[in-house]
C-alpha positions, 0 to 999 in steps of 0.5 A: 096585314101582319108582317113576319117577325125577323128573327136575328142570327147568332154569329160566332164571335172572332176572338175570346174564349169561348166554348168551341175555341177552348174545345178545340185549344184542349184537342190540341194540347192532348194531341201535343202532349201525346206528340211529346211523350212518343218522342220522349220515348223514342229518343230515350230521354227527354227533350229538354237535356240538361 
């Protein structure tokens, strides 16, 4: 009798870069910089004052 071949999973690396990590590190930084530009706009100035 022939026994089945296993095949392996593939797990998700934890840490590193990696496609789904730097896809979502990118959504953040845009919703951040969005974030940024509407207070900027609302205070009237920037965030930073020197």
């Amino acid at each position: 009798m022939i026994e089945p071949t296993v095949i392996p999973q593939r797990r998700l690396p934890r840490f590193g870069f990696h496609k789904h990590i730097e896809k979502i590190n990118g959504r953040l930084a845009m919703v951040g910089f969005i974030g940024l530009v509407i207070l900027e706009r609302n205070l009237g100035h920037g965030l930073l004052i020197w």
